[in-house]
N, C-alpha and C positions, 0 to 999 in steps of 0.2 A: 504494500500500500504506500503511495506516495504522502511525504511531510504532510503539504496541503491538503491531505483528505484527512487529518487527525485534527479533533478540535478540542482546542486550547482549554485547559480546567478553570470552570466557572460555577459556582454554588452560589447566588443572588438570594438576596434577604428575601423571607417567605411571611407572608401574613398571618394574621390570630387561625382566622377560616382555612388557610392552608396547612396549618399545624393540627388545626382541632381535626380534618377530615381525614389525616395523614396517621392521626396518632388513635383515630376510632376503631380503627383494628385491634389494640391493644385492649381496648375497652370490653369490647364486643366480646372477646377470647375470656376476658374477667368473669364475664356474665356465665361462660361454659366450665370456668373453675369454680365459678360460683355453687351454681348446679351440684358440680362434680362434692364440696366440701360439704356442701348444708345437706345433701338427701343422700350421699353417697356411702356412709359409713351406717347408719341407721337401716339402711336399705340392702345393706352386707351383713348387720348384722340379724335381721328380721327373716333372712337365708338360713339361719344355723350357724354360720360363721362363728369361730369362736375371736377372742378378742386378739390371741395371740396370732394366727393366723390370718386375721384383720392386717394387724399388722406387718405381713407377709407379701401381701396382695398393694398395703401401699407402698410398697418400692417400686411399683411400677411408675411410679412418679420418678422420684432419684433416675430408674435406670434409664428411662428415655431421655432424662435431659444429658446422663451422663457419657452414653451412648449418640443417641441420636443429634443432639442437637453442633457439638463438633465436626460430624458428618455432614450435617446439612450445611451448617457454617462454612467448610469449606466447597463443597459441590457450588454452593450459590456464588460464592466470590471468585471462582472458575466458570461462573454460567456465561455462555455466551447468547444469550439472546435480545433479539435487536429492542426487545419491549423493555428488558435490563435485567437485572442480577436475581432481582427478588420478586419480582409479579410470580413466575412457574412455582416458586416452591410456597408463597403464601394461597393461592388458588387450589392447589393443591391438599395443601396441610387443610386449608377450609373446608374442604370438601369433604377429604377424611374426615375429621372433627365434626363434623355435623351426622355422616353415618352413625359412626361411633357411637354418639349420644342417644341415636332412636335406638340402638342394639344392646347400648348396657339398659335403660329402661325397660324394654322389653324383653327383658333375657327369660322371664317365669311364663311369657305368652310363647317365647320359641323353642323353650324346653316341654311346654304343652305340645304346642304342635308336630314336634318330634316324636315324641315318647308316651302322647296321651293328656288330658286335660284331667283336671279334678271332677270327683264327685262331690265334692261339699264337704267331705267328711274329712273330722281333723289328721285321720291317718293318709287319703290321699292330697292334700292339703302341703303336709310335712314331705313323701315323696317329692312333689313335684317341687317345692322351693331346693330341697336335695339338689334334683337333680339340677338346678338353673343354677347351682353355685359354679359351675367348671366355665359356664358361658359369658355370667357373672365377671369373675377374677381376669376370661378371655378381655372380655370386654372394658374394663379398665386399663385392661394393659393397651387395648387397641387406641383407648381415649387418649391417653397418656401421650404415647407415642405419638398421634397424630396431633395433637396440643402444640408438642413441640418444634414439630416440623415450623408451622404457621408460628413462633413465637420467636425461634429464633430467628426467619427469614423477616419477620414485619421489627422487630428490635434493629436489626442489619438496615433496614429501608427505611430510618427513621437518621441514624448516622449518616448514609449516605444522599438522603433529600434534605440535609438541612446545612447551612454553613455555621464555625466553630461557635463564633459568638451570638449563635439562638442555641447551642445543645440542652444548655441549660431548663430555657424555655421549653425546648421541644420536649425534652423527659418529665419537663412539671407538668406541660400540659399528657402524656401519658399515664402520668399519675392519676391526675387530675380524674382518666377517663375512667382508670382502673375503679377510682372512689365512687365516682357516680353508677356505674354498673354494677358495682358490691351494692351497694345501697339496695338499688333496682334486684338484683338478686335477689337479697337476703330481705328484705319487703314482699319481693314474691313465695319466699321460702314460708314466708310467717303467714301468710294468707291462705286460706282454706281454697285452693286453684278449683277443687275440682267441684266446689257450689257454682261458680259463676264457670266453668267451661266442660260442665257436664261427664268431664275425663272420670275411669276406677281410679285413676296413681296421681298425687302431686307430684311423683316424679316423672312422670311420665310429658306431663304438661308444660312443667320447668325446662325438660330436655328439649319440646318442641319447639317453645321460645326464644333457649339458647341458639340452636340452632338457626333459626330463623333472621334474628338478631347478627350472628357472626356473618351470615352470606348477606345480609344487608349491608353490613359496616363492609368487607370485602368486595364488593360490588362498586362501590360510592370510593373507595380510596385509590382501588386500581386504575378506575374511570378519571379518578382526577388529578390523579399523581404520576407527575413522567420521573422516571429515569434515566440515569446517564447512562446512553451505549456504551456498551463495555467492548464493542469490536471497532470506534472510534475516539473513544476518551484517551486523552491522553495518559494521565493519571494510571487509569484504571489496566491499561497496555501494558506502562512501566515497572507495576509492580506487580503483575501477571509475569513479564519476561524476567524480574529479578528471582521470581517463585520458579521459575522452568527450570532457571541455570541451578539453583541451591539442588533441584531434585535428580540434575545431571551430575552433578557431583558423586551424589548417592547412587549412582547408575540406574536413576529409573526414566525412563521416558514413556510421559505419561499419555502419549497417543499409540502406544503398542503394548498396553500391559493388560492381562488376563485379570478374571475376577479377583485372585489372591492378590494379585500384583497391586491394583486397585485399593485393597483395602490394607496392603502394605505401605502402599503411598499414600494414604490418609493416614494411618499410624505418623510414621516419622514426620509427617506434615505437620500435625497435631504436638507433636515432641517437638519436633524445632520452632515451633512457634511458640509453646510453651517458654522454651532457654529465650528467647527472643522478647519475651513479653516488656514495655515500660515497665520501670521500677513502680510508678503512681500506680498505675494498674493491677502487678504481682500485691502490692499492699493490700488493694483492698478487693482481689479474689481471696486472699488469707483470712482477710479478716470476713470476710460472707462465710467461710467454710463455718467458721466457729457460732456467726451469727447464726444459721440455719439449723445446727444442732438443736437449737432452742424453737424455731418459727415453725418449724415441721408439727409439732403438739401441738402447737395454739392454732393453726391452721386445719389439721385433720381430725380435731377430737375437742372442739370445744363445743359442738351441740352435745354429743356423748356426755360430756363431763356435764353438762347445764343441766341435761335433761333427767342423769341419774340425784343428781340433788333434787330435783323437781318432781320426781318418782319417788324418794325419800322423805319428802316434806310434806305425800299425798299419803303414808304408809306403804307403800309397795317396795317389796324387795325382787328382785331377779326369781326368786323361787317361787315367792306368791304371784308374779306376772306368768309363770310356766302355767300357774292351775288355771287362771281366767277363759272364760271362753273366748274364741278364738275373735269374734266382733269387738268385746270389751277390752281386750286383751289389744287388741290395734288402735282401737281408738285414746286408750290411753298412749300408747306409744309413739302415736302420729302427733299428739298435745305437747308432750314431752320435746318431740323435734321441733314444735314450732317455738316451744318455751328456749330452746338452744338457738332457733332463727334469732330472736331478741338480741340477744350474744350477741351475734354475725353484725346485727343492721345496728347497734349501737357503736361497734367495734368500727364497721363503714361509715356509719356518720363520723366518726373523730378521725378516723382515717383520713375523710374528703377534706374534712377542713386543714387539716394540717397541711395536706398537698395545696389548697387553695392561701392558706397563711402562708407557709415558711417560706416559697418561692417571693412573696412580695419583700419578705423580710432579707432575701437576699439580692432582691434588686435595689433596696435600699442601701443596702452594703456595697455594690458597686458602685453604682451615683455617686456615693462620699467617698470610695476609694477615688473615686475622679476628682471630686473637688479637693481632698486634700493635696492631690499632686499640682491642682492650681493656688497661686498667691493669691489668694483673700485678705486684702488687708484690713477690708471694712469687719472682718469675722473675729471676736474677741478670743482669744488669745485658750480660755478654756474650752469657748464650745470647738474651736476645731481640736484640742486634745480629746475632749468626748467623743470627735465625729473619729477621727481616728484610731482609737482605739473599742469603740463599739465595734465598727466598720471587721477592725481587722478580729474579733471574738465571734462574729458571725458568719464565721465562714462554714460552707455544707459540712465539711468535716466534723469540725465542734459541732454541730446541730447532730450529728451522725453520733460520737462520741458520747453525747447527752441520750440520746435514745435508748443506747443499752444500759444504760442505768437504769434509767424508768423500768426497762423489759425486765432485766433481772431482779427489782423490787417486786414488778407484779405477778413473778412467777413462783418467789417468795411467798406471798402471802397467802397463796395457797396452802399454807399451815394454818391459819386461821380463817379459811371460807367454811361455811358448814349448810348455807342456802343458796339456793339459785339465783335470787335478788343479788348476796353480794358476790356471784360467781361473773353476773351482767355486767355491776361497775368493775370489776377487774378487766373484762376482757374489753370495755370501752375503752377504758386507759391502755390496754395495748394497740386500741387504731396510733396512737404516737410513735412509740418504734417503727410500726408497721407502714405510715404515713413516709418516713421515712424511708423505711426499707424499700417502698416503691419507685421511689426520685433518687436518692443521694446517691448511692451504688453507679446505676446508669449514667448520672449526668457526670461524674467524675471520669467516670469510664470514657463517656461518649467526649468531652471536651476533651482528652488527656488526645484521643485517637484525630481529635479535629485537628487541634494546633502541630501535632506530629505529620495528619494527611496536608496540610497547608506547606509546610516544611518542602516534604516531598515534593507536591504536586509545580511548588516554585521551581524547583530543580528539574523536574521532568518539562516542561510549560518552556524552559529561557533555554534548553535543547534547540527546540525548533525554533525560537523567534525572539531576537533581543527583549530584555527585560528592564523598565524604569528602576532603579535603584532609589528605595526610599529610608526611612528610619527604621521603618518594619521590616525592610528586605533580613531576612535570614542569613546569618552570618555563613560563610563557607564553610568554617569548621563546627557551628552547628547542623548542619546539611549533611559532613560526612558524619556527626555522631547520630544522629537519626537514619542510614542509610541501611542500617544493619538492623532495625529495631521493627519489630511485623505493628502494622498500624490496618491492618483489613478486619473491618468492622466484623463478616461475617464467622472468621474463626476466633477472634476475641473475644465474642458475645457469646460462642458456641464452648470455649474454653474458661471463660467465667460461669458458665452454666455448672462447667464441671465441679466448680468449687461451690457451687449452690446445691447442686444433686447430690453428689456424693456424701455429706456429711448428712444428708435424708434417710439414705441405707444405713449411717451409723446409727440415726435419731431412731428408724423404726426397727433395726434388730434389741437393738436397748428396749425397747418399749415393747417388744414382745418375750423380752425376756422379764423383764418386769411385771406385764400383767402373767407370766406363765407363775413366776413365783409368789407374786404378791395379789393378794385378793382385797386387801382393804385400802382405801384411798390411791389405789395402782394408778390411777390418771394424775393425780394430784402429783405422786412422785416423778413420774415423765415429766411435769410442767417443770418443778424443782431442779431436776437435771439438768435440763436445756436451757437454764436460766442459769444455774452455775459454769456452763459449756460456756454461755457470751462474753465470760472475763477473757476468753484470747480474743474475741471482736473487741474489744473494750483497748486492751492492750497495741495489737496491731493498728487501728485506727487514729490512734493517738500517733502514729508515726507519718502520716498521711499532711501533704503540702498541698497550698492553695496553687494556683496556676499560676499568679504572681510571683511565689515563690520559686517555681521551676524554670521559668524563664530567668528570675533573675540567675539562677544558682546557674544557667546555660554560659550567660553572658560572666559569669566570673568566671568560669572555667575559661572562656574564649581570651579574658584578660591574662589570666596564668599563662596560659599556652603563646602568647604573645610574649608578654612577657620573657620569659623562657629564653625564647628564640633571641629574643632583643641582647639579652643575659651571652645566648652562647653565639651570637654573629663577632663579635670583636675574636676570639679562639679559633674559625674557623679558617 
């Protein structure tokens, strides 16, 4: 391909409307986890499932992100199609994700139709939920997996349709989306669906919506959102043909290799991008491992936890719910989940606001990092020491660093909960970390990979066609230390998955071994655990620099290294 047919890297400032429909995908997927947490555990365990085996079944979460989602991360940053990187595997994952959800719903209607329906009676009743557990357990695994197809390729499409100084914005507004569609979930979860839509299952009806909801938002973002050609960007060429030559090294040539070959070169792909990761970045996939030990319980078992206080508060125990009849016996169980929705949609409301506060709170923090670097003379001498030092305590990290505090308090006090009421204010007060955990991670990530892709993209771009030299231009010896450092959005996010998933199979083998040995207070102890786990989040995070800081700490190094030279030109 000739110079002139490659077009020069350009990422223009995007609108509120362009980020909100760009980031609704995010939202939308919320709505399908929504689903997945509020009816998904009560509805395995209403199977026969025992608790520990429950716990079995969710690693299918952990494994597809641990699994799948650096697979897909790289496939898509190697995509070449002309529409762009990440439309095929978000269309895709959509689509999947929407079967999925009519199939784990109706898993006890396709184990009837298999094998036989019930006659009413509580012996065939208990067969047939039996039998729907294989299809059951299938079908999360299948949700799981397909979740993340669409989560890591739409996370990827949100770095690459925005430029560095909106990332920020662009993850609050995904926050943002995530808040309002928990909400929206877990409102619907607490609602009796099947008085006003005639459906036998509220889960059945939540899955429809989900569904429905995720191919609407995926419809509207694909239609409105372009992508950079990847078979003419510049950028996206350069760091493609740097990725070829590292894998020529390795002797793989990846337009001739066999299945095994294939998934030997996503291996080492995955490992050298790993050794390769920004230092900002390896900090805080570290510190999410330790955070996630903890979010996995409060995530997958806080209607269980709600609902068995609220089962306790009614007199019922587990034994005396086996003798009830089989109508009474549900209908208590179904009140019990909605009393755990409560949970969910207090926990989403504080959630929302926090994504809707703390972003304003850190655009205030920039504004006054700007004006302190300007002469204010008319600004009396204290308030700019306030504007300055507020400024610089606000930064996402310390708001990050403050949140596992709070988390590890409120997983604490789980020694002193004993009713559902005060099980609700605890798990409101974890929409804070949580609120958190949905922006701060991402947008450190996502800015970290902006100002590194600019770097590049300068370098690659003044190849082809002289370049203005400004104050912002990019020093040359920052150019060659970023040269070596992976900045592709898709196996970064797919490799930060790793460190969110994997510490999920620690959280739920722990948690089934837990409830295997411990029968009293077994949930309470899980929360206690995973709350003691966030002292290495707490720890690592606190190591974490603002973007301020890393630029500056570029530019000392470029002085050293001059320096240096200056030092050793008279010796040579």
């Amino acid at each position: 391909m000739e110079v002139g047919q490659y077009v020069p890297v350009s990422t223009p400032k995007r609108s509120k409307l362009y980020i909100a429909v760009l980031t609704s995908i995010i939202g939308a997927l919320q709505l399908s986890w929504a689903t997945e947490f509020s009816e998904g555990t009560p509805f395995l365990l209403s199977l026969g499932i025992s608790k520990a085996m429950l716990a079995l079944i969710w690693i299918a979460g952990p494994l597809s992100g641990t699994i799948g989602q650096p697979i897909v991360g790289i496939y898509s940053d190697n995509c070449r199609n002309p529409l762009g990187r990440r439309k095929p595997f978000i269309v895709g994952g959509c689509l999947a994700t929407c079967f999925s959800l009519w199939f784990l719903s109706h898993t006890v209607e396709i184990a009837g139709f298999l094998f036989g329906g019930s006659n009413g009676s509580e012996g065939s009743e208990k067969r047939l939920r039996q039998a729907a557990i294989p299809f059951a357990a299938c079908g999360v695994y299948m949700l799981d997996f397909s979740i993340s197809v669409i989560q890591a390729s739409s996370r990827a499409f949100i770095v690459d349709s925005v430029n560095t100084d909106q990332q920020q914005i662009a993850n609050a507004w995904a926050a943002r989306m995530i808040g309002l569609f928990n909400i929206f979930g877990f409102w619907l979860s607490s609602t009796d669906l099947t008085r006003y839509f005639g459906a036998n299952s509220q889960f059945k009806t939540l899955a429809t919506i989900a569904a429905a909801t995720l191919f609407a938002a995926t419809l509207a973002s694909c239609l409105s959102v372009s992508e950079r050609d990847p078979n003419i960007d510049v950028g996206i060429i350069a760091e493609r043909n740097r990725r070829m030559e590292r894998l020529s090294r390795l002797g793989l040539h990846p337009d001739s290799l066999g299945f095994f070959g294939v998934l030997r070169s996503l291996y080492l792909q995955t490992i050298q991008s790993i050794n390769r990761l920004p230092k900002q970045v390896r900090l805080v996939c570290v510190a999410e491992f330790f955070a996630w030990i903890g979010y996995f319980p409060m995530l997958f078992y806080t209607t269980t936890y709600v609902g068995e206080l609220f089962l306790s508060e009614k007199g019922y125990t587990s034994d005396d719910l086996a003798k009830l009849p089989i109508n009474e016996r549900q209908a208590l169980l179904d009140d019990s989940v909605r009393r755990g929705s409560v949970a969910l949609l207090a926990h989403g409301i504080i959630t929302l606001l926090v994504d809707l506060l703390l972003p304003l709170l850190v655009d205030w923090r920039l504004k006054n990092m700007r004006k302190s670097q300007i002469h204010e003379s008319h600004a009396p001498a204290w308030i700019k020491y306030l504007r300055v030092n507020l400024a610089h305590r606000c930064s996402i990290a310390n708001i990050w660093i403050i949140s596992h505090v709070v988390f590890m308090s409120c997983t604490l006090s789980t020694l002193f909960i004993s009713t559902s009421g005060q099980a609700i204010v605890m798990f409101g007060l974890m929409g804070i970390p949580w609120g958190c955990a949905l922006w701060v991670p991402f947008a450190m990530i996502s800015e970290e990979l902006g100002r590194i892709r600019d770097i590049k993209d300068f370098d690659a771009t003044s190849d082809l066609q002289p370049m203005e030299v400004t104050e912002l231009t990019p020093h040359r010896l920052i150019i060659k230390k970023y040269q070596a450092v992976e900045h592709e959005p898709g196996v970064i996010l797919g490799i930060h998955n790793v460190f969110v998933a994997a510490p999920q199979v620690i959280s739920s083998l722990g948690s089934s071994l837990v409830f295997k040995f411990f029968k009293s207070d077994s949930l309470g102890m899980v929360f206690r655990f995973g709350g003691l786990a966030t002292l290495g989040a707490l720890y690592y995070s606190t190591q974490i620099e603002t973007t301020e800081k890393l630029e500056a700490q570029d530019w000392e190094e470029v002085k050293a290294e001059e320096n240096s030279d200056l030092n050793l030109g008279p010796h040579m």
